[in-house]
C-alpha positions as CSV (number, residue, x, y, z in Angstrom):
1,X,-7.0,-12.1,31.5
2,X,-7.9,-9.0,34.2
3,X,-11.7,-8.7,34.8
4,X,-11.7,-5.0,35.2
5,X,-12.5,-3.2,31.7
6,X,-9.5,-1.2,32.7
7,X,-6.9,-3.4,32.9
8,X,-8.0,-4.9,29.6
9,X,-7.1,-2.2,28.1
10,X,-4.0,-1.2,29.8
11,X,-3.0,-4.7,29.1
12,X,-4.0,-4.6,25.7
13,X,-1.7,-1.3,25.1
14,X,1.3,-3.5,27.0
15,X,0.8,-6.0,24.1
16,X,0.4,-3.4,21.3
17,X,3.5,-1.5,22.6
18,X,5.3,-4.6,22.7
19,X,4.5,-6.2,19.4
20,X,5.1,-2.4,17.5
21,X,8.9,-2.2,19.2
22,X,9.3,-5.7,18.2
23,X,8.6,-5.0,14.9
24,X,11.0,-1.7,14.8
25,X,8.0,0.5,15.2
26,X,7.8,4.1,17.0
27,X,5.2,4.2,19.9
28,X,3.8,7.3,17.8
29,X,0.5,7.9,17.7
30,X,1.1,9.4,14.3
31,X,2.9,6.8,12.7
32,X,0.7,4.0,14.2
33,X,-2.2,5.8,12.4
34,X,-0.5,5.8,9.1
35,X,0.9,2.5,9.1
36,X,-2.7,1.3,10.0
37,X,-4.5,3.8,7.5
38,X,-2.4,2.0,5.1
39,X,-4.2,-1.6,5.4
40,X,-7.4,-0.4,6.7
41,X,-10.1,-0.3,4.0
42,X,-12.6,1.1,6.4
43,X,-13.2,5.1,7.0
44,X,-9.7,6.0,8.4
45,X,-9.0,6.3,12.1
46,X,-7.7,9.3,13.5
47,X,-4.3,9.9,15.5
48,X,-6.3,10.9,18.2
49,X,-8.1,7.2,18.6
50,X,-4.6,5.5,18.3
51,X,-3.1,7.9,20.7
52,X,-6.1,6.3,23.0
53,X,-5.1,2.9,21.9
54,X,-1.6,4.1,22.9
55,X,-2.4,5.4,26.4
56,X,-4.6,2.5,27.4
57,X,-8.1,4.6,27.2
58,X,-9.4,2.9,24.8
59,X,-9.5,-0.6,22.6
60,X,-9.9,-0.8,19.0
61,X,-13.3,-2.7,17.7
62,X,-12.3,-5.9,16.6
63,X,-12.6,-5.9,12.6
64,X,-9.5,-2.7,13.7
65,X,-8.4,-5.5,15.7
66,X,-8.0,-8.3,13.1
67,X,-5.7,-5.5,11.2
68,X,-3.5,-4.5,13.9
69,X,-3.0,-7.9,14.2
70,X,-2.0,-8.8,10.8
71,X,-0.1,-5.5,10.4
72,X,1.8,-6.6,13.8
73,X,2.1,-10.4,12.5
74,X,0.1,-11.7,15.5
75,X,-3.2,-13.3,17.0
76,X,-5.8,-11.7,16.7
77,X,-6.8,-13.3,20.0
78,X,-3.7,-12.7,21.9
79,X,-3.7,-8.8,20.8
80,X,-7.4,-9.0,22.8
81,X,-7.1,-11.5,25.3
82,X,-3.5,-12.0,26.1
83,X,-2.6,-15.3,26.8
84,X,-0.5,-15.5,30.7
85,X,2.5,-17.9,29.2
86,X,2.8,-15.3,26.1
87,X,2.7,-12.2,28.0
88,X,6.1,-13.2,29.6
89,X,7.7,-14.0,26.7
90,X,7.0,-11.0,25.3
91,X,7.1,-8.9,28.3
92,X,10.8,-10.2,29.0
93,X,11.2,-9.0,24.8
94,X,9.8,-5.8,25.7
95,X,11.9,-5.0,28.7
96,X,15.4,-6.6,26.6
97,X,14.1,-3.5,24.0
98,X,14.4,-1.0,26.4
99,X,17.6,-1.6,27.2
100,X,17.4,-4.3,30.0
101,X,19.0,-7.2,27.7
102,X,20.3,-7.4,23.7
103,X,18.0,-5.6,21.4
104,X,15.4,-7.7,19.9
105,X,15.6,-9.6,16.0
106,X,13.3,-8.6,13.9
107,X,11.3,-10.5,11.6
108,X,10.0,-8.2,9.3
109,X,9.7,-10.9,6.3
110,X,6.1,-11.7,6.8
111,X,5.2,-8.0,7.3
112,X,6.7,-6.5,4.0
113,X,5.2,-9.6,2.2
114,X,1.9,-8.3,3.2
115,X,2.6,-5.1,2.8
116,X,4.0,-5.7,-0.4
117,X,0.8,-7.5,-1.5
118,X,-1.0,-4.5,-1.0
119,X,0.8,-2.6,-3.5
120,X,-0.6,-2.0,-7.2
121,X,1.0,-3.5,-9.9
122,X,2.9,-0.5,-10.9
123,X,4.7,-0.1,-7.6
124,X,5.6,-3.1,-6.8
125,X,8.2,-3.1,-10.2
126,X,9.3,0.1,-8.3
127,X,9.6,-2.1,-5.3
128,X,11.2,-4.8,-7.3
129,X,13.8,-2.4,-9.2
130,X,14.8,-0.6,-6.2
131,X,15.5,-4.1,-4.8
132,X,17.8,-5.6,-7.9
133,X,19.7,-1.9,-7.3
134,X,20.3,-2.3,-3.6
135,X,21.2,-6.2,-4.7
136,X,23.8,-5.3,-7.4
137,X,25.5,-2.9,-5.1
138,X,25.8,-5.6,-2.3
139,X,27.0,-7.6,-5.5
140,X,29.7,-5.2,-5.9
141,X,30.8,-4.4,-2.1
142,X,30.8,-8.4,-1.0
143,X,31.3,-10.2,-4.3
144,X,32.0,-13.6,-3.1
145,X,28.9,-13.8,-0.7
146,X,27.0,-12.0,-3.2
147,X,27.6,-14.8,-5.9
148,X,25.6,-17.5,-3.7
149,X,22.7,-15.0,-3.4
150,X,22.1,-14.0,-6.5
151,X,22.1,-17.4,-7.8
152,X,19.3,-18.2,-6.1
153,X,17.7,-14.7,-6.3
154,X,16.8,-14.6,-10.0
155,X,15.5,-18.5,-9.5
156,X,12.5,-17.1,-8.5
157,X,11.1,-13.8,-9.6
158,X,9.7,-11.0,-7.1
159,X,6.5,-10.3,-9.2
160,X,4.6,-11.8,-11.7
161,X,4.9,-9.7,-15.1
């Protein structure tokens, strides 16, 4: 962890930049504050604070913290602190995004289960019936595969009615 207030934050925006391309994310400004908006009961932020965030001028309080980190399907305390053996790991991931190696997997399963929990009743059936379409039509293009699937698709129901 650097001692200098400085390079806290620079290395705090290393490890937000790194965990928002792993997750398939923009580095924008504006789409960080709307993604973040989304979970964040509080008074909104602004672009203009995430931009700061961004550009390693400034660090998020930590109840913004705790969110990011959720939203970004990581510790809370990594996010702040950094931890020296997870920093490679996930500087070596950053660098493979940019080009350097294969383009980094991304599991996104735990993030749209949160996000999905956030959603009211009424739009999760949207969620859920634009699902069954895009399901049916993979039925239709990949039948045999499909079959296997769907089996144990309707064994367990999206939502609760």
């Amino acid at each position: 962890m650097p001692e200098d207030p400085k390079e806290e934050v620079k290395a705090f925006t290393l490890r937000l930049e790194t965990l928002l391309l792993k997750k398939g994310s923009t580095l924008s400004p504006t789409a960080l504050t709307r993604d973040f908006n989304l979970r964040w009961t509080g008074v909104p932020v602004t672009v203009n604070a995430t931009r700061k965030w961004l550009m390693g001028q400034a660090m998020p309080t930590m109840d913004k913290l705790t969110v990011l980190a959720n939203m970004l399907n990581a510790s809370q305390d990594w996010l702040r602190w950094g931890d020296s053996s997870l920093d490679e790991l996930y500087q070596s991931s950053y660098a493979r995004h940019l080009g350097v190696s294969e383009q980094l997997p991304v599991d996104a399963v735990t993030s749209f289960c949160q996000d999905f929990k956030l959603l009211n009743a009424t739009n999760r059936k949207v969620v859920a019936a634009v699902i069954e379409v895009l399901l049916k039509q993979q039925r239709s293009a990949h039948p045999s595969k499909s079959r296997r699937l769907s089996k144990k698709r309707h064994d367990q129901p999206l939502i609760d009615a």
